[in-house]
PALO-32469 format. One record per residue (C-alpha): y, z, x negated; residue in three letters. Coordinates in Angstrom, 2 decimals, m for minus. Layout:
N
{site {Y, Z, X}, "ALA"};
...
END
This chain:
227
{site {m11.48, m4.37, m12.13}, "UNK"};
{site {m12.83, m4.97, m8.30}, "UNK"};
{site {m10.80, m5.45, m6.07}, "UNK"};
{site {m10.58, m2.19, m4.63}, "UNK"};
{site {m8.13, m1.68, m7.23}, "UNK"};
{site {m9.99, 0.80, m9.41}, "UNK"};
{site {m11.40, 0.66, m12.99}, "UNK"};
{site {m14.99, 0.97, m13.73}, "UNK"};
{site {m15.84, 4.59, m14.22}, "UNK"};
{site {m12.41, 6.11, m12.89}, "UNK"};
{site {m14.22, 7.55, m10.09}, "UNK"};
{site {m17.38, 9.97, m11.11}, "UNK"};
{site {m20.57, 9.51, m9.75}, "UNK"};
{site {m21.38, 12.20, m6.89}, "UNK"};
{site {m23.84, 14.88, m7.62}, "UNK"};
{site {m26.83, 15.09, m4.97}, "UNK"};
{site {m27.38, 17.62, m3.19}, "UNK"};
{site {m25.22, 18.44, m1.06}, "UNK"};
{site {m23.37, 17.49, 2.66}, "UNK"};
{site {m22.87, 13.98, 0.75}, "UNK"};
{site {m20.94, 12.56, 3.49}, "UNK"};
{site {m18.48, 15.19, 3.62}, "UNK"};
{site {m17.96, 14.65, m0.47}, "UNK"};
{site {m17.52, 10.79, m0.06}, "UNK"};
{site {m14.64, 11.71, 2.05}, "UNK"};
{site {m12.91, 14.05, 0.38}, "UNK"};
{site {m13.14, 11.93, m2.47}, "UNK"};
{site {m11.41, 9.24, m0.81}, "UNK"};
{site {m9.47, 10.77, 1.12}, "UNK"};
{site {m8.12, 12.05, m2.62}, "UNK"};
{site {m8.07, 8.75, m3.89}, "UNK"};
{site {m5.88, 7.39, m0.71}, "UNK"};
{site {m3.46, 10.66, m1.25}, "UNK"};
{site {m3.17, 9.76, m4.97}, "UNK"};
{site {m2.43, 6.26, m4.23}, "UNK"};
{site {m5.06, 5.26, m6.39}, "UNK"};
{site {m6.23, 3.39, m3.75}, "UNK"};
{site {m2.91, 2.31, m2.42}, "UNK"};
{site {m1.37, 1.29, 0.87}, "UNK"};
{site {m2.46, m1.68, 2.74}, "UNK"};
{site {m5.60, m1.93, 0.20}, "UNK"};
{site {m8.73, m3.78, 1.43}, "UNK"};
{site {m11.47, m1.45, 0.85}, "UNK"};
{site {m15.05, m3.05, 0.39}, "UNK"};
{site {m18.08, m0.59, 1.06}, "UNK"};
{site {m20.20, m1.92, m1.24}, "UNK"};
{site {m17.89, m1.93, m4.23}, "UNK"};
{site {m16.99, 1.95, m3.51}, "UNK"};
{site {m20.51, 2.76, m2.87}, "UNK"};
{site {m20.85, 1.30, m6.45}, "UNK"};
{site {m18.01, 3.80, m7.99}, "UNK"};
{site {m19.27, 6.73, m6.25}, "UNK"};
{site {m23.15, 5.78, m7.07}, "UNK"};
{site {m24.07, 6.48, m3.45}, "UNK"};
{site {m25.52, 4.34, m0.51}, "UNK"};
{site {m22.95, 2.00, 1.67}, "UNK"};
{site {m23.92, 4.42, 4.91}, "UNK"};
{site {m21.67, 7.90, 3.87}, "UNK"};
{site {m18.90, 5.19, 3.02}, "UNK"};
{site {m19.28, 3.71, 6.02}, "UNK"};
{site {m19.43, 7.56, 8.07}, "UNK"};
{site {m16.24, 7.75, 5.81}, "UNK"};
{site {m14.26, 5.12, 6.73}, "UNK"};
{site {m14.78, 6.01, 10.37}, "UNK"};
{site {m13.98, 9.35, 10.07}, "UNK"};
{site {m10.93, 8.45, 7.72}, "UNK"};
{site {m10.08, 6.03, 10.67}, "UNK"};
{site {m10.05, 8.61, 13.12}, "UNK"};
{site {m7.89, 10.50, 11.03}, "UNK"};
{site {m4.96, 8.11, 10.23}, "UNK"};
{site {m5.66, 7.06, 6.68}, "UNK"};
{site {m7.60, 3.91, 7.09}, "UNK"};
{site {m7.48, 0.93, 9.33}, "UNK"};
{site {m10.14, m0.38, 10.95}, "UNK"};
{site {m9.93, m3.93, 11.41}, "UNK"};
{site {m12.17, m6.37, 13.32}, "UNK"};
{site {m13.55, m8.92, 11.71}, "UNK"};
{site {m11.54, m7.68, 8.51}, "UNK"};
{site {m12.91, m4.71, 7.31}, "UNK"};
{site {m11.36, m1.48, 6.43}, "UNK"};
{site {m7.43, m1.27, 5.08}, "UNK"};
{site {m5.81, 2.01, 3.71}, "UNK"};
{site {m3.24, 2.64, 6.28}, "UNK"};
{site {0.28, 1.48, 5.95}, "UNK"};
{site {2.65, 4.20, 7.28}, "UNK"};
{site {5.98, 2.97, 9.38}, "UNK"};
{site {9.00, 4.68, 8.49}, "UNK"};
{site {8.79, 6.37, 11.97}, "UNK"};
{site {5.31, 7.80, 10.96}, "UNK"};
{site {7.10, 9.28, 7.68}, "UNK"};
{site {10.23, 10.16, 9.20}, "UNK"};
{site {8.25, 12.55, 11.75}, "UNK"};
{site {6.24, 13.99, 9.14}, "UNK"};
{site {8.61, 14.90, 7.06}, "UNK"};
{site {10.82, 16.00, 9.60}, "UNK"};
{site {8.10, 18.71, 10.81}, "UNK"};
{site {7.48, 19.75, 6.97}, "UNK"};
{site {11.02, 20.89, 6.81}, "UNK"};
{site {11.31, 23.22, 10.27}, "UNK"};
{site {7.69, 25.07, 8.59}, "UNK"};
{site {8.56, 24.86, 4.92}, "UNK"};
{site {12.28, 26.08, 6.22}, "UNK"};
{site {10.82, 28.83, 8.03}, "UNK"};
{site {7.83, 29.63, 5.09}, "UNK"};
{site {11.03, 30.12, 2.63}, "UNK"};
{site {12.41, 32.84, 4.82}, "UNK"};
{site {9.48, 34.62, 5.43}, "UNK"};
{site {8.32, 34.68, 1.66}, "UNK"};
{site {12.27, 35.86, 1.20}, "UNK"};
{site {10.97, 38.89, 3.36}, "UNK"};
{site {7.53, 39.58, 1.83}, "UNK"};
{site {7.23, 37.93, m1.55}, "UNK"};
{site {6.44, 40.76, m4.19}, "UNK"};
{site {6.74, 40.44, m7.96}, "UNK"};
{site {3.09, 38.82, m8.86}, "UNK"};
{site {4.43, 36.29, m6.41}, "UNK"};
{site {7.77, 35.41, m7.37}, "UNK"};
{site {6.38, 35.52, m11.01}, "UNK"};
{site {3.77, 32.75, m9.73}, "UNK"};
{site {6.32, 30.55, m8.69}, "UNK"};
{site {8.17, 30.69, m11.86}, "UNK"};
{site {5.18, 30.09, m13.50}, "UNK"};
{site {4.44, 26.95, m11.68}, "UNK"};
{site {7.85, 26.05, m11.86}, "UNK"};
{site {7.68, 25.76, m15.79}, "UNK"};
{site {4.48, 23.96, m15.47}, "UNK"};
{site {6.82, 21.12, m12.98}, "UNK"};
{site {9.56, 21.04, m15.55}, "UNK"};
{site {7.12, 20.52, m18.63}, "UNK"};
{site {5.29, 18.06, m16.43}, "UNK"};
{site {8.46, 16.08, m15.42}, "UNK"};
{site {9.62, 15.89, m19.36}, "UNK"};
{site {5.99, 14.50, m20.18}, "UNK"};
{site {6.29, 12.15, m17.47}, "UNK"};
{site {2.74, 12.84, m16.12}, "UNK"};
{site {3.33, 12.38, m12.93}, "UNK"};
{site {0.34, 13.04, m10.93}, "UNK"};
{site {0.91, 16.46, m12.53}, "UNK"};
{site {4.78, 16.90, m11.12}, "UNK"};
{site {2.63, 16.17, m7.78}, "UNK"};
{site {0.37, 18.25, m8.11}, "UNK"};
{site {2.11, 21.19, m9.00}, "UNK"};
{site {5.10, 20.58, m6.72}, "UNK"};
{site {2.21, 20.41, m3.82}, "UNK"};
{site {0.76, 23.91, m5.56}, "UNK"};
{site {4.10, 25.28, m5.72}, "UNK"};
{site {5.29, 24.80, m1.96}, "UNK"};
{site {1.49, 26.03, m0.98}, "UNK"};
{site {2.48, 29.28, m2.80}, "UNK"};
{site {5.57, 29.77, m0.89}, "UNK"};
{site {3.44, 29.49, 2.57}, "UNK"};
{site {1.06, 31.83, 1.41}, "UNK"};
{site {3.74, 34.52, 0.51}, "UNK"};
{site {5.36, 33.64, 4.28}, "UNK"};
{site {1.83, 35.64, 4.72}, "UNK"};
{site {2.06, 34.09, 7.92}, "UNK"};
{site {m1.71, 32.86, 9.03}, "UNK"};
{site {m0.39, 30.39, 11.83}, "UNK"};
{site {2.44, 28.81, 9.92}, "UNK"};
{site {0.11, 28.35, 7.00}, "UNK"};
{site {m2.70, 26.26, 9.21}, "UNK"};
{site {m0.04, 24.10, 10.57}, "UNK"};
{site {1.35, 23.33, 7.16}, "UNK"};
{site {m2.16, 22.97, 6.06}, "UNK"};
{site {m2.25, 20.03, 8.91}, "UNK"};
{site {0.40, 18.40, 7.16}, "UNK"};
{site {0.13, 19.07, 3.56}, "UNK"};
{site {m2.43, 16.04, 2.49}, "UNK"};
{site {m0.22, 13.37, 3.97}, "UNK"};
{site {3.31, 15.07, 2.09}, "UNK"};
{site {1.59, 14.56, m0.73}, "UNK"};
{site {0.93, 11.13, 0.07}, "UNK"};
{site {4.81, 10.34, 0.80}, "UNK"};
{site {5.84, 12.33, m2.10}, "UNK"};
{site {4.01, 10.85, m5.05}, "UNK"};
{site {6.14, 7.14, m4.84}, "UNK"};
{site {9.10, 9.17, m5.04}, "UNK"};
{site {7.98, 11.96, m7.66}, "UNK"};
{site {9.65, 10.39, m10.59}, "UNK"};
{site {12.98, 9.82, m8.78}, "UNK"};
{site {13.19, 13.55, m7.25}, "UNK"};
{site {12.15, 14.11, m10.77}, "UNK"};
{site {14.26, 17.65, m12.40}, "UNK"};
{site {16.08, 17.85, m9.64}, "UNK"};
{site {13.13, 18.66, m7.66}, "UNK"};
{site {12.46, 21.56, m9.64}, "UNK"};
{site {16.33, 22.67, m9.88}, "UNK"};
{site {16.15, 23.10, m6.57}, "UNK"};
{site {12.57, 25.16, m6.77}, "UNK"};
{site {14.97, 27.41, m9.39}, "UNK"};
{site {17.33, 27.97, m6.44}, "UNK"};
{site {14.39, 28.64, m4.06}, "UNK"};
{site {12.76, 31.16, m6.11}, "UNK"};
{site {16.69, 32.68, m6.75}, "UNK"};
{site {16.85, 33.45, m3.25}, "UNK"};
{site {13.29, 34.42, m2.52}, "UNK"};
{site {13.41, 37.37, m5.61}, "UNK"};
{site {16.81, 38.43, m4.28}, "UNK"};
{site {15.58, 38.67, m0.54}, "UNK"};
{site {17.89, 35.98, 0.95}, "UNK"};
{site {16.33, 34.85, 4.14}, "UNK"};
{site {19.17, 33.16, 4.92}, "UNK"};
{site {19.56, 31.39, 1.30}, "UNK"};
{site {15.93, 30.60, 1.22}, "UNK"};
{site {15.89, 29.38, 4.59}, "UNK"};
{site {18.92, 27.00, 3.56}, "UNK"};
{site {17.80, 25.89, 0.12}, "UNK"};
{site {14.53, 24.80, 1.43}, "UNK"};
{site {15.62, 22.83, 4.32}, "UNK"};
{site {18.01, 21.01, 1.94}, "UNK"};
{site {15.28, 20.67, m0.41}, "UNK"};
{site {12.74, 19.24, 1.69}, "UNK"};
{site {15.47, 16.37, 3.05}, "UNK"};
{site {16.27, 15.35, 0.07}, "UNK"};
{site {12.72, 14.48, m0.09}, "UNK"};
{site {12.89, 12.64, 2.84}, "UNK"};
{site {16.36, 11.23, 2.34}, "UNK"};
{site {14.47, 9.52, m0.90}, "UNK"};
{site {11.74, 8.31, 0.43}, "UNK"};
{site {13.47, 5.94, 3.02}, "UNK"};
{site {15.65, 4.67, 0.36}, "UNK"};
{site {12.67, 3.93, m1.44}, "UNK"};
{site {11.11, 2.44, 1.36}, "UNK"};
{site {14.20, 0.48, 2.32}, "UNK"};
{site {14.29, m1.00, m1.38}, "UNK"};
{site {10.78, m1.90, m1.73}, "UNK"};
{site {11.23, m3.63, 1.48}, "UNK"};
END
């Protein structure tokens, strides 16, 4: 293993051609979300150029960008450091996920037909199966697929951007609690959908805000135990 934390091979190679630079940092940017490359991780552009068979110069472009963006650290005389986030950085965050997820659940309350609602009941089954398995970069990904469904029924275009501003980095403060929110995440997704198929913007609006501070609530008592 090299010290970037990541086994030989678990990272394809990229396939040329294409706007390589933009690939090398989506694929990073997914490995930083996933916590494969985790928090406070030195990260050396010759050994990721190496996983992602590609030159050092889009990992460098990367870096910067992902700099620029919040997820890395740039570091003189250091190098590059996937970004540690303060408890004030998370608390904000997830603080503005709950006034537009809060405000999504209503409007899908008020719009959500039947394909919908049986989407989310779908994915809901797919959580559930994937919290029993214990797989849980599946309960992430499917709770992130799940709330995304909810915005698009809101069928609002604005609201949807905004959450799409935020959605990446909830991800990233999710996953180290995904195993504690564990079925009761997706109880509450039950009550969610409950509210949304009986058009109960008010329920909706309540369950989700309740829903989406638990969240929070857990992952400063995570936090606060790791530190």
């Amino acid at each position: 293993m090299l010290s970037t934390g990541l086994p030989q091979g678990a990272v394809p190679k990229l396939e040329r051609p294409g706007p390589l630079r933009e690939r090398v940092y989506e694929t990073l940017l997914e490995l930083i979300t996933t916590r494969a490359l985790r928090p406070g991780q030195h990260l050396v552009e010759s050994e990721l150029a190496g996983h992602l068979g590609v030159s050092r110069q889009p990992v460098r472009e990367a870096l910067q960008r992902l700099n620029t963006d919040g997820w890395v650290d740039l570091r003189p005389a250091q190098g590059a450091f996937v970004h540690e986030p303060t408890e004030e950085e998370a608390d904000q965050l997830l603080t503005v996920r709950t006034l537009l997820e809060a405000e999504a659940a209503r409007l899908a309350a008020a719009n959500a037909g039947s394909a919908g609602i049986a989407e989310l009941e779908r994915l809901c089954d797919e959580g559930e199966q994937a919290v029993q398995d214990d797989q849980v970069d599946a309960v992430v990904a499917t709770n992130a697929a799940f709330h995304a469904k909810v915005m698009e029924l809101a069928g609002n275009a604005v609201l949807a951007e905004l959450a799409a501003q935020v959605g990446r980095r909830v991800r990233w403060y999710y996953t180290p609690v995904a195993r504690q929110r564990g079925k009761q995440s997706w109880i509450e997704h039950r009550e969610l959908i409950s509210a949304i198929a009986n058009r109960d913007e008010a329920r909706a609006t309540s369950v989700m805000r309740a829903h989406t501070e638990h969240t929070r609530r857990t992952y400063h008592e995570r936090a606060g135990a790791d530190a």
